[in-house]
Backbone bond lengths (Angstrom), bond angles and torsions (degrees), N, CA, C in turn:
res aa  C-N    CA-C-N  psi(-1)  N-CA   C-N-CA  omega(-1)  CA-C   N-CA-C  phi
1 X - - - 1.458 - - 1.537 111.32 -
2 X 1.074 120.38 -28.77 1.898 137.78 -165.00 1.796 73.79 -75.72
3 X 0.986 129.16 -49.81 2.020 93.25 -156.83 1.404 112.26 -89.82
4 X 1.523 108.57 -29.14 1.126 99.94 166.25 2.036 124.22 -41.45
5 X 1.341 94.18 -57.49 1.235 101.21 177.97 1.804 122.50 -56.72
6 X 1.755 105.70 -34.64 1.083 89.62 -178.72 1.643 122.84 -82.31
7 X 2.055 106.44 -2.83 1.491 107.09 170.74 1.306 94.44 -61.52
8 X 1.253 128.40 -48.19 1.578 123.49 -132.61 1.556 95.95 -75.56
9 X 1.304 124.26 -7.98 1.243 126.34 -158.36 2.083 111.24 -114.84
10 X 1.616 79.13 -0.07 1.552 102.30 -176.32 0.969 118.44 -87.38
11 X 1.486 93.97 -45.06 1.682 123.45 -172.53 1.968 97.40 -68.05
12 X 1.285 104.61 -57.04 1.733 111.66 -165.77 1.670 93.64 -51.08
13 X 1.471 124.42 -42.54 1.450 122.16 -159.04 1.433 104.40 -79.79
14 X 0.979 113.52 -43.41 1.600 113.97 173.58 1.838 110.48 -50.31
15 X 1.781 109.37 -61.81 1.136 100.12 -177.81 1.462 126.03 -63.51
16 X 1.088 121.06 -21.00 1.146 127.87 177.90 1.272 123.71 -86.48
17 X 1.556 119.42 -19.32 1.136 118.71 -163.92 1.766 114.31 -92.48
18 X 1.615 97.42 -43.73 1.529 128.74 -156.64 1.983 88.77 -50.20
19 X 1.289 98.52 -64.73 1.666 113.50 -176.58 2.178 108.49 -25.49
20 X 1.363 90.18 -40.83 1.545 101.06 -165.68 1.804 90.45 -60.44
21 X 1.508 104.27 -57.06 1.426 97.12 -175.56 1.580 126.36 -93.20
22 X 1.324 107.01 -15.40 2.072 119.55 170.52 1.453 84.99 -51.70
23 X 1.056 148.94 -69.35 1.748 143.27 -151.60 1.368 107.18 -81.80
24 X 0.936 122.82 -18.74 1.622 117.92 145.97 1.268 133.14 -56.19
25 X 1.525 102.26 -59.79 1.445 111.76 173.71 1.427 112.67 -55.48
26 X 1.281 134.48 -39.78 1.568 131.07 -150.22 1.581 92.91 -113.90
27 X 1.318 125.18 -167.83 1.603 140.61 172.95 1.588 99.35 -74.87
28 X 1.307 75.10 -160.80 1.778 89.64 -159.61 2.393 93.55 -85.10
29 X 1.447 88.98 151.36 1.349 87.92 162.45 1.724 139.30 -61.37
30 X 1.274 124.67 171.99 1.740 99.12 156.24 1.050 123.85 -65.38
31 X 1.143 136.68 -33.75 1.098 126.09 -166.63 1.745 125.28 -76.07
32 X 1.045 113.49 -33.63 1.595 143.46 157.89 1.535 117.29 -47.22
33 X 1.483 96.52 102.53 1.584 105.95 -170.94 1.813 100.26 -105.74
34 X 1.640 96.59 159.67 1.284 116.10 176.48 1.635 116.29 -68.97
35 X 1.695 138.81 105.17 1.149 140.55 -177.87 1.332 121.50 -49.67
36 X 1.314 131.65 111.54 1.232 108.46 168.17 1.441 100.65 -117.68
37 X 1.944 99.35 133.90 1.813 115.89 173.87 1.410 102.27 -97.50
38 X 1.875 84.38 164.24 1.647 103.97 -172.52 1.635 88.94 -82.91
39 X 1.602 118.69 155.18 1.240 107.83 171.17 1.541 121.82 -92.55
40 X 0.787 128.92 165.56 1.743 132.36 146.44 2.046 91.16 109.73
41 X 1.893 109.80 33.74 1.758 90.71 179.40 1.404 98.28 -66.53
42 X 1.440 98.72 166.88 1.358 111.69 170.99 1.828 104.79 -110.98
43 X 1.616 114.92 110.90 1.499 121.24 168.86 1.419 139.78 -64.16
44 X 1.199 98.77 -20.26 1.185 133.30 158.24 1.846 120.46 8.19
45 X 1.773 101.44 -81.19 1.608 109.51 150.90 1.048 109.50 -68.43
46 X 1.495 168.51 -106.97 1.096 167.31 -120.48 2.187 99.25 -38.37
47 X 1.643 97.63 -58.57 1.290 100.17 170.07 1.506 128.67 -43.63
48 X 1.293 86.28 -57.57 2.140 96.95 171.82 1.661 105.67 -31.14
49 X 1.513 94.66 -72.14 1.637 107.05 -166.35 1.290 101.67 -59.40
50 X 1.554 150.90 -45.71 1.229 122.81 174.22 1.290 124.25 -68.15
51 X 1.432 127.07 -12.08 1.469 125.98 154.19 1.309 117.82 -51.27
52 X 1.216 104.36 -54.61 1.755 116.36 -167.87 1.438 104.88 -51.01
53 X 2.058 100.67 -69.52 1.592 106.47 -175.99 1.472 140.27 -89.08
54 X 1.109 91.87 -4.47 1.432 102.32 -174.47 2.184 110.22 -90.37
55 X 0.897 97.53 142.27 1.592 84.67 -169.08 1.843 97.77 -114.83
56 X 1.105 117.54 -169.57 1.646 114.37 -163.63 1.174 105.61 -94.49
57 X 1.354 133.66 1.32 1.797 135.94 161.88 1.861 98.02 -77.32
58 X 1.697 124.28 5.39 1.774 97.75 -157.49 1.228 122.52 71.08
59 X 1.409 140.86 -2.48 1.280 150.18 -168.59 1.420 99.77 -82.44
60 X 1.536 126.14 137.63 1.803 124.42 165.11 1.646 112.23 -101.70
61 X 1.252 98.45 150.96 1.561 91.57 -174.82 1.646 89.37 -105.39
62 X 1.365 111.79 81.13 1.930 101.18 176.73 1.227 96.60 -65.22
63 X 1.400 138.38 -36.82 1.571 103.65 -177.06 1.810 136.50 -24.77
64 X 1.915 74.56 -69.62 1.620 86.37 -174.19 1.470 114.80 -56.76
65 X 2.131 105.48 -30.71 1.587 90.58 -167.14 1.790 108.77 -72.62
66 X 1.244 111.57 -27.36 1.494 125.06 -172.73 1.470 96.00 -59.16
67 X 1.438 137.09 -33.46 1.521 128.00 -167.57 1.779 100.78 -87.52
68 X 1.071 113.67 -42.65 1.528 116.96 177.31 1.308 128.75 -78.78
69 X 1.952 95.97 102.64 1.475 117.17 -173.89 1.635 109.69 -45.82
70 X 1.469 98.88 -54.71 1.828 95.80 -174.58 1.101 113.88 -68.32
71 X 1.625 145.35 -0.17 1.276 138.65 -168.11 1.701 86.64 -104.77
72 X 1.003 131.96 -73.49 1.246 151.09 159.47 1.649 104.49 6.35
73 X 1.295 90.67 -63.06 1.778 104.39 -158.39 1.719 90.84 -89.01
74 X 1.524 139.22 -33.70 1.323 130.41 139.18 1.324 123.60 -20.91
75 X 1.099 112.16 -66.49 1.684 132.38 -176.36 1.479 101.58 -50.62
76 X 1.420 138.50 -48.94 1.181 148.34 164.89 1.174 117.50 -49.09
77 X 1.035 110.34 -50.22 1.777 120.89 -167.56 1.978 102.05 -66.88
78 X 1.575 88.01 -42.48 1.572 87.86 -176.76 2.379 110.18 -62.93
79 X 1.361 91.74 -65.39 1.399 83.87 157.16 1.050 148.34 2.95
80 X 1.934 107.41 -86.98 1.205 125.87 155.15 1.419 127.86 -31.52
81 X 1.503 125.19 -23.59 1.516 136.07 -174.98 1.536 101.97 -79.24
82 X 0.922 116.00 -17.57 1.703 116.08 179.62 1.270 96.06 -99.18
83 X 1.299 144.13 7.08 1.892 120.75 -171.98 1.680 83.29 -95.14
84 X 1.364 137.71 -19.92 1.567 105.14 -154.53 1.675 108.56 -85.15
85 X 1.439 102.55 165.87 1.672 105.08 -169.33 1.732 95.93 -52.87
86 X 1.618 93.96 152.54 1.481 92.53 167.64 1.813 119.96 -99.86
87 X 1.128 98.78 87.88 1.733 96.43 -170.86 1.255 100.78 -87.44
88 X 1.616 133.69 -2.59 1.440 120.80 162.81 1.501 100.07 -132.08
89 X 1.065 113.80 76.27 2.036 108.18 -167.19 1.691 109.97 -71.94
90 X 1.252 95.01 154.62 1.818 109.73 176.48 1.652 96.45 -46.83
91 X 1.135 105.56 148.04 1.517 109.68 153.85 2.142 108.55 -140.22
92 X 1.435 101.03 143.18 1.500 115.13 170.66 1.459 89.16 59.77
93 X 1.507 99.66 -139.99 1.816 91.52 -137.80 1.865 99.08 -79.82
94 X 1.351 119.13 13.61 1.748 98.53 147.89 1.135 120.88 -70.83
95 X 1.521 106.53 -32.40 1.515 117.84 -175.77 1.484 110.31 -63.52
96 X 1.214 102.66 -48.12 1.819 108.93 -174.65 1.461 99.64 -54.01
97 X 1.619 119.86 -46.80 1.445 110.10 -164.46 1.300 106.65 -56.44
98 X 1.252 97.84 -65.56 2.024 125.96 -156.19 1.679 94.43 -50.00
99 X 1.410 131.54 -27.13 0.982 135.72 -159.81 2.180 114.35 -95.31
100 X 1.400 85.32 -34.56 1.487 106.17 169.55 1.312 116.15 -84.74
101 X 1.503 130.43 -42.00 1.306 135.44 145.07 1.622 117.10 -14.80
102 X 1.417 102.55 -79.89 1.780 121.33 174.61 1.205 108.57 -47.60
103 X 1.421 131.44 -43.29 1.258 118.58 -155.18 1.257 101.08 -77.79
104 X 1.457 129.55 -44.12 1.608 129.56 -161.43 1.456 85.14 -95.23
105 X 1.669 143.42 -0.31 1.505 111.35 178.29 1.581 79.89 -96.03
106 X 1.111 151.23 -19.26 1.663 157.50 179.27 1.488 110.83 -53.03
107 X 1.338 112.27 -37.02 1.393 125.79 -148.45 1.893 98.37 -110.21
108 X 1.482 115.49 -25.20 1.222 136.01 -179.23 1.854 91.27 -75.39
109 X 1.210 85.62 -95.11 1.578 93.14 159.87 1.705 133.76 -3.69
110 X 1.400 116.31 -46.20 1.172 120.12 171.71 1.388 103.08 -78.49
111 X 1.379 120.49 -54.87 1.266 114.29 -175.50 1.589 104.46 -42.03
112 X 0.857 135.80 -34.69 1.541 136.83 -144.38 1.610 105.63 -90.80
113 X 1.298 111.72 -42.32 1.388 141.46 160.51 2.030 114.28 -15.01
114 X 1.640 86.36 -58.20 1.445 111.93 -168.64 1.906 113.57 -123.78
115 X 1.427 97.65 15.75 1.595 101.56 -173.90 1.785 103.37 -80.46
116 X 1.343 92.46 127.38 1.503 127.58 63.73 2.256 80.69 -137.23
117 X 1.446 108.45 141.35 1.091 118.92 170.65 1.546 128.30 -136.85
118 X 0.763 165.30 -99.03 1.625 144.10 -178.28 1.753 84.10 167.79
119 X 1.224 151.68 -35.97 1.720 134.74 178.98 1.982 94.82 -164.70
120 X 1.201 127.41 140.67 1.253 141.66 -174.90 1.803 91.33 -59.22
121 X 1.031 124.93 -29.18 1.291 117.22 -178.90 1.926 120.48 -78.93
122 X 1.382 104.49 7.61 1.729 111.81 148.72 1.381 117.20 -87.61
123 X 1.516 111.46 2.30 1.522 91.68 173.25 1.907 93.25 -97.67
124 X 1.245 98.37 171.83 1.393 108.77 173.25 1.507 131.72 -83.46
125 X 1.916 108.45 107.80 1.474 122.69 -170.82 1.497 96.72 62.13
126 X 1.188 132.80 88.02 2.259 103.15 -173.65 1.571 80.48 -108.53
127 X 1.238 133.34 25.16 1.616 119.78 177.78 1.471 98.11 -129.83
128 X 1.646 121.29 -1.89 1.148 96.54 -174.46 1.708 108.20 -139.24
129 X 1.441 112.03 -1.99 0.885 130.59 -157.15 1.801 94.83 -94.58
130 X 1.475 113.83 120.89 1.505 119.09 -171.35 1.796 123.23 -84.37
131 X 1.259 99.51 72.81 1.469 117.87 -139.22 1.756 84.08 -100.07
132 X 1.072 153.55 -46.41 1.308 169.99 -140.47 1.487 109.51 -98.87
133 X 1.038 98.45 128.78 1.872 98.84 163.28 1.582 112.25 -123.01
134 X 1.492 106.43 122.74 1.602 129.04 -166.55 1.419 86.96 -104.44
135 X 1.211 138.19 157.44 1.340 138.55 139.77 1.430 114.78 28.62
136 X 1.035 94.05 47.02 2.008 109.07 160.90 1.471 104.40 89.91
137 X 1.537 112.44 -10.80 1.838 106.36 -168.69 1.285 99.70 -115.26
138 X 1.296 112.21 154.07 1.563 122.37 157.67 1.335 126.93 -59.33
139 X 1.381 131.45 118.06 1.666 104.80 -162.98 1.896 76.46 -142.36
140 X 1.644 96.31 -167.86 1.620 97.14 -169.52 1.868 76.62 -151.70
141 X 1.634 89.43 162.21 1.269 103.52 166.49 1.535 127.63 -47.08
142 X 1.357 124.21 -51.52 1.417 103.31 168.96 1.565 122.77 -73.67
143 X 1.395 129.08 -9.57 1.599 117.61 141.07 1.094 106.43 -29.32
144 X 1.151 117.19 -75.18 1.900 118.52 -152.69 1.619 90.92 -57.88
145 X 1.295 130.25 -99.20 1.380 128.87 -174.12 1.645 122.41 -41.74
146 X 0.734 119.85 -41.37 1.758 119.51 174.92 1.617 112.21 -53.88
147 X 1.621 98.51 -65.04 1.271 121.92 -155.09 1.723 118.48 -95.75
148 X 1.408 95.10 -17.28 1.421 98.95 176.86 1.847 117.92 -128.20
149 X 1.165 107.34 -47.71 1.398 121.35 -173.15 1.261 118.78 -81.03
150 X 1.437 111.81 -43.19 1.884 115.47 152.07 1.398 124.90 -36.98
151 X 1.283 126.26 -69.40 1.176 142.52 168.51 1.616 120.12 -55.45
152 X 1.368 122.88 -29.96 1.416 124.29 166.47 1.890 102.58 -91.97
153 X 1.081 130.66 -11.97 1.420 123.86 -167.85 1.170 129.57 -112.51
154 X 1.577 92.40 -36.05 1.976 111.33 175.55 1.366 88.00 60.69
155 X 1.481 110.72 -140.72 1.408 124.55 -134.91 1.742 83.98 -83.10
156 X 1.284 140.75 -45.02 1.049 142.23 -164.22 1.849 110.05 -55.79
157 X 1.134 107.66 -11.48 1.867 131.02 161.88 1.212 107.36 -39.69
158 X 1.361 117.92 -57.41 1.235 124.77 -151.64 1.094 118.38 -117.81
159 X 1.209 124.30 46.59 1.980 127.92 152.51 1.254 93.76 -151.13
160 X 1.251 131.06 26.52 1.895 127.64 159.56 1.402 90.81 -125.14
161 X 1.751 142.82 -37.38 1.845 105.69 -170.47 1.612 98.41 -84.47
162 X 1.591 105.23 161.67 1.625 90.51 -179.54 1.960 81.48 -140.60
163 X 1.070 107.79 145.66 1.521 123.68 -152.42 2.290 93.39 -113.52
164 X 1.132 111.94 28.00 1.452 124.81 -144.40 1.560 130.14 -17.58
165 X 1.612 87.04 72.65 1.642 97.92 168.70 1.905 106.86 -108.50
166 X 0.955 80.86 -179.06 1.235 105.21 -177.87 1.444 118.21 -46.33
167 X 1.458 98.32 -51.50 1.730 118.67 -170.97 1.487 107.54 -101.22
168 X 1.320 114.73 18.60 1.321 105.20 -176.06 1.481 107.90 -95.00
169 X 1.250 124.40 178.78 1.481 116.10 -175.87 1.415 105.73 -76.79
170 X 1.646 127.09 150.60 0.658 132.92 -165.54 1.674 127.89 -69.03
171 X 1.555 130.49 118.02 1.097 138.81 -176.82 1.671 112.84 -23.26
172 X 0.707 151.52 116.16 1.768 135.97 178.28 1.912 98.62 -80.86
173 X 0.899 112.20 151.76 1.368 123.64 139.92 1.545 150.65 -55.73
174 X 1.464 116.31 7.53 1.285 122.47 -164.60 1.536 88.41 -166.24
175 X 1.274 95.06 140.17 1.550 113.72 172.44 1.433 118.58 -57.15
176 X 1.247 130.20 153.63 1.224 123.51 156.04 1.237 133.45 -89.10
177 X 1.531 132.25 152.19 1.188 133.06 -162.21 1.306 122.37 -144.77
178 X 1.013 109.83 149.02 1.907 113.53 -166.16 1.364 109.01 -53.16
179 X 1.240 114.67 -47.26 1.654 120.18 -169.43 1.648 107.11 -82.25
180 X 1.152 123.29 -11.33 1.179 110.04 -171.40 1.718 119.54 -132.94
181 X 2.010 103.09 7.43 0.912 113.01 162.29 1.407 157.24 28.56
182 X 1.600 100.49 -93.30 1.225 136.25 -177.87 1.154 114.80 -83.18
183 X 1.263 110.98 -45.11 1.916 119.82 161.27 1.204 113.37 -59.62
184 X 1.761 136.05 -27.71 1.157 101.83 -171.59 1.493 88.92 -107.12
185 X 1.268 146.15 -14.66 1.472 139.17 131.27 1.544 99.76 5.85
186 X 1.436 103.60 -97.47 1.407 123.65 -177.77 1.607 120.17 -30.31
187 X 0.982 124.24 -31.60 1.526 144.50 148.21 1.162 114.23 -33.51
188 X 1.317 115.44 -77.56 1.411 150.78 -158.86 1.613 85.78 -50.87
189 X 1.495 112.69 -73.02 1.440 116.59 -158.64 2.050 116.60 -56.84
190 X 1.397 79.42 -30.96 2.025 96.63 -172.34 1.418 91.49 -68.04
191 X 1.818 134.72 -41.61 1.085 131.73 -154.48 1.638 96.11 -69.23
192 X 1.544 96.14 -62.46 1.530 107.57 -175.16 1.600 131.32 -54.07
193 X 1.274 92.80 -17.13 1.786 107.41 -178.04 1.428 104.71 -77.98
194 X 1.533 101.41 -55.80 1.676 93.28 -176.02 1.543 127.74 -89.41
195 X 1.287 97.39 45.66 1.470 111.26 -176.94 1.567 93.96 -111.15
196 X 1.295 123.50 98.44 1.217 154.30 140.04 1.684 118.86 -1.61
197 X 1.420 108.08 -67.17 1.479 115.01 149.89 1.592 132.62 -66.61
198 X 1.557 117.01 9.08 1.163 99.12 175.54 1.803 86.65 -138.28
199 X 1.394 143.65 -39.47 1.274 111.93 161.24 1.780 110.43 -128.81
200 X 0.909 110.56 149.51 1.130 126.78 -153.82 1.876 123.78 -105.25
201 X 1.342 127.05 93.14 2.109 110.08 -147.76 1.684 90.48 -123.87
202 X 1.062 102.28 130.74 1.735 112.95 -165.98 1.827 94.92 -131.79
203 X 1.266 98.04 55.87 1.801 94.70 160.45 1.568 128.31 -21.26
204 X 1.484 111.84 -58.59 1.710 110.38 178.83 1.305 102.59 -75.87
205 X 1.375 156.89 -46.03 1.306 129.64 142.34 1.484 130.66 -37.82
206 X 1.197 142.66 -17.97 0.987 146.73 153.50 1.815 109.16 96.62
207 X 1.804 102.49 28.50 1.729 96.56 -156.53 1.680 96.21 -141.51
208 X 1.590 120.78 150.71 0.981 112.74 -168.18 1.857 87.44 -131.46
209 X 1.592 110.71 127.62 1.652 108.49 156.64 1.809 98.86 -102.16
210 X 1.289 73.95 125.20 1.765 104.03 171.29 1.432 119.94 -112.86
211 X 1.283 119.69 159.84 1.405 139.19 158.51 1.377 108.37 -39.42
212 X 1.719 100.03 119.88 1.848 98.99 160.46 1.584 114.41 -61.05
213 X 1.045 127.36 -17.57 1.524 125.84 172.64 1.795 105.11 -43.30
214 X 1.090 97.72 -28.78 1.931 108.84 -170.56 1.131 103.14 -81.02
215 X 1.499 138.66 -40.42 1.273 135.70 176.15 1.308 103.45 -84.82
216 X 1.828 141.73 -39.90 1.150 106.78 171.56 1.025 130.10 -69.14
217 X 1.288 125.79 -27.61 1.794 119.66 -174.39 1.527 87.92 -107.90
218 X 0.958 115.90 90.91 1.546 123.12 160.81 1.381 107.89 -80.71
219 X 1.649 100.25 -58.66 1.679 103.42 -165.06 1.820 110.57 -58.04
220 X 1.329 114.89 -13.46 1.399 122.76 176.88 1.546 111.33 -55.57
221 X 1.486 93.25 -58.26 1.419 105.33 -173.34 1.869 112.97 -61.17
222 X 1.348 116.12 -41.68 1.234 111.24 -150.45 1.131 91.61 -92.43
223 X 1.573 131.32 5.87 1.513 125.94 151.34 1.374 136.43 -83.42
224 X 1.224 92.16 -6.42 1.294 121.48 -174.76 1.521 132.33 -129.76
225 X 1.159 123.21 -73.29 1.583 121.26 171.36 1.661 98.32 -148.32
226 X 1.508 115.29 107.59 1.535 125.23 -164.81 1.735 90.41 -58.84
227 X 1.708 95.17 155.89 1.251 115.21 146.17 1.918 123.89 -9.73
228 X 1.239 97.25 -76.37 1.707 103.99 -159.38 1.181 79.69 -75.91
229 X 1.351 152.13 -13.61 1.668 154.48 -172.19 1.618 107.55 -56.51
230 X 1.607 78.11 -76.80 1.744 103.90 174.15 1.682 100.68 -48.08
231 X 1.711 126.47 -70.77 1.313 115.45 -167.34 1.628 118.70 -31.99
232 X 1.469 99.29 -65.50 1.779 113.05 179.43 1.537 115.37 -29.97
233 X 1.324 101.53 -54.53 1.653 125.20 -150.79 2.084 86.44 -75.90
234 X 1.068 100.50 -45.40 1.578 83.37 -163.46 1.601 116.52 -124.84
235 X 1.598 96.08 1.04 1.942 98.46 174.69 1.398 118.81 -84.46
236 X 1.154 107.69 163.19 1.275 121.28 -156.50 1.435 95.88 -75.62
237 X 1.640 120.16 162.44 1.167 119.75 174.78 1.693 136.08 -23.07
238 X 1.496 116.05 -58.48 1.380 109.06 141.34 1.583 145.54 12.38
239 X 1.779 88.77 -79.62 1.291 115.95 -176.35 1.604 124.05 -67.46
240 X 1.747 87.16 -42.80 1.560 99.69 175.59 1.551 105.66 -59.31
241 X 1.308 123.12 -45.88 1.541 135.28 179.92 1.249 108.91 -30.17
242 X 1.665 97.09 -71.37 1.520 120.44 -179.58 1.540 133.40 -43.68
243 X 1.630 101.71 -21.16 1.401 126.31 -167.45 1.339 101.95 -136.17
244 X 1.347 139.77 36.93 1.361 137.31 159.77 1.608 131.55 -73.76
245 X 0.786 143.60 48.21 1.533 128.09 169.16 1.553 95.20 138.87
246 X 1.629 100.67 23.80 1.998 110.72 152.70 1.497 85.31 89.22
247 X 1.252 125.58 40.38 1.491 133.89 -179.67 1.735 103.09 -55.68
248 X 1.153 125.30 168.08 1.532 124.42 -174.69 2.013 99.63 -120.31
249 X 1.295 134.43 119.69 1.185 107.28 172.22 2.052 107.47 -158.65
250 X 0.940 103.67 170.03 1.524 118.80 -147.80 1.647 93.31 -53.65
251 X 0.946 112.83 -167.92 1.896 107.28 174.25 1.427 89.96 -168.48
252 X 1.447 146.97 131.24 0.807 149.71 138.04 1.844 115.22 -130.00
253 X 1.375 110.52 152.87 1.472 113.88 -156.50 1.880 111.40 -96.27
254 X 1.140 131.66 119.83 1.197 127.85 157.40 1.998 119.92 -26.75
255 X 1.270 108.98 132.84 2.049 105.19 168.41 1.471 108.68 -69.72
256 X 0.891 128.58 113.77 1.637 147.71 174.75 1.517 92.26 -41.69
257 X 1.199 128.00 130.20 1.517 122.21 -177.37 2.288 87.22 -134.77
258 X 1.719 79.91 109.78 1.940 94.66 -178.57 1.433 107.48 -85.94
259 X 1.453 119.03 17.02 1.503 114.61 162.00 1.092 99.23 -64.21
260 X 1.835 101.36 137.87 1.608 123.72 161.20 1.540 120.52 -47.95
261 X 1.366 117.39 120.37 1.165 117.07 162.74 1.372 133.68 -77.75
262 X 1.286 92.09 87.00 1.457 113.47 -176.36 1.548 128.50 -109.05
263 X 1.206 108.88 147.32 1.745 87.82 173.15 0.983 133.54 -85.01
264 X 1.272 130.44 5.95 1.488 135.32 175.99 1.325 98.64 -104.22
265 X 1.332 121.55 -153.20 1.107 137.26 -173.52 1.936 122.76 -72.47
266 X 1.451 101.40 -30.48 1.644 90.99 -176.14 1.148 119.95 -65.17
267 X 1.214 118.38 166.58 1.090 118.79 -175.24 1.718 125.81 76.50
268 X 1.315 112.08 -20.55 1.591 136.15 175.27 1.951 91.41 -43.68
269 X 1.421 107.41 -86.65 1.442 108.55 -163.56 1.453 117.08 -70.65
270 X 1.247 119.43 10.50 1.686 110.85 -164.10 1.595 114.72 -73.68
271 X 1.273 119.78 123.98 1.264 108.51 -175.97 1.532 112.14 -114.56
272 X 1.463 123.73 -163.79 1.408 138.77 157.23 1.284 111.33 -47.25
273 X 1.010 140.40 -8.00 1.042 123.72 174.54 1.747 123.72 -122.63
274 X 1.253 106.89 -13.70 1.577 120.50 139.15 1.525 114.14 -45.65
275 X 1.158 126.82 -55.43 1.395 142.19 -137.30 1.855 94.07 -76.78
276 X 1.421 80.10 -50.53 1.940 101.92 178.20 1.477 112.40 -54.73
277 X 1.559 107.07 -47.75 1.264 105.06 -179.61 1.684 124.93 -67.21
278 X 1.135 85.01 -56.39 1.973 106.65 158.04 1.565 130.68 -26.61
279 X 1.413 77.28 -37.56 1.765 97.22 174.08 1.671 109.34 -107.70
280 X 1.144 140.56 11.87 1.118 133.51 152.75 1.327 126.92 -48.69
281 X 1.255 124.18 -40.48 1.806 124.56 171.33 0.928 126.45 -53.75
């Protein structure tokens, strides 16, 4: 009876799982349209609240923000500044900001929706489901990243959106901004690299565990600034070690852990097999 069950349980993880990372690997789906924002938002609140809740691990305290009417009804107000048509839309790095902004206040937001919850993936589809209005249209989180922010960002995509799990790169504290972009990009990646629990560079072994973010968007990187590129350029001492003078060394990937990054407790026990279930609908 044990193998039966453990195919049947092979089969569910595969189907369920592959999708999370097949749409990584490849372009954007059909259905997934290109965002266009109104220009000139003001980030302003969005900034506040990641000062307030966010603490220096990337961790959110939804408690407190979920109890506080005026932060709450802030949080909204900011939102709302992205639904109007875009008859003069952001372009380049306003766009990158205003667009990276939304996505992780989008993704905060859902959590909040259904808090207190154990991984953003108990709410329903919250990456695919076109719940949002950007510039007059309904769009969903992988719009913004698939369809718009991938393709304008390349590798620089991926240590500013944070999808709020556990293993995702770490939340920053401060909004992003057109003029200053790329620098706090550059941040983003140094923060996330030398975080110990999320990738891991062992020079005298000669081997680095990294973020599955690296194996799904591969093709990001190698259009842009490879893998061992990114390590060198922004890992912590270690890394640079590990990658000195075009060094050759093992690569194996960290398990994506989709517990909520939260500061209390949710999200603590969530495993693979939550994730599976979660994704059954």
């Amino acid at each position: 009876m044990k193998k039966p069950l453990i195919l049947l349980f092979s089969i569910i993880a595969l189907t369920t799982l592959l999708p999370l990372a097949g749409n990584a690997q490849g372009g954007k789906k059909k259905d997934e349209v290109e965002v266009k924002c109104p220009s000139g938002i003001d980030h302003g609140a969005w900034d506040k609240l990641l000062k307030k809740y966010v603490d220096e691990k990337g961790l959110v305290n939804y408690t407190a923000l979920k109890a506080s009417q005026a932060d709450m009804s802030a949080f909204d107000g900011y939102l709302k500044q992205f639904a109007a048509k875009a008859d003069k839309p952001a372009e380049g790095m306003e766009l990158a900001a205003a667009l990276t902004n939304a996505y992780n206040a989008i993704a905060v937001r859902t959590v909040l929706q259904s808090y207190p919850m154990e991984s953003i993936h108990e709410a329903k589809k919250p990456f695919e489901a076109k719940d949002w209005t950007i510039g007059g249209a309904k769009v969903s989180l992988n719009d913004i990243e698939n369809a718009t922010l991938r393709p304008l960002l390349k590798y620089r995509a991926h240590s500013v959106l944070v999808c709020a799990a556990r293993s995702c790169p770490p939340l920053q504290r401060t909004a992003y901004a057109a003029e200053s972009f790329e620098a706090q990009s550059d941040k983003a990646y140094t923060v996330w690299l030398a975080r110990e629990d999320l990738n891991k560079f062992m020079p005298g072994e000669k081997k680095a565990e990294i973020s599955e973010v690296f194996k799904w968007f591969k093709a990001d990187f190698e259009k842009s600034l490879s893998v061992p590129k990114v390590i060198a350029q922004y890992g912590p001492p270690a890394a640079k070690e590990l990658t000195e003078d075009g060094k050759q060394f093992e690569t194996s990937y960290l398990s994506y852990n989709w517990g909520l990054n939260d500061q209390g407790e949710h999200g603590r026990s969530y495993s693979k097999i939550n994730l599976i279930f979660d994704n059954l609908d």
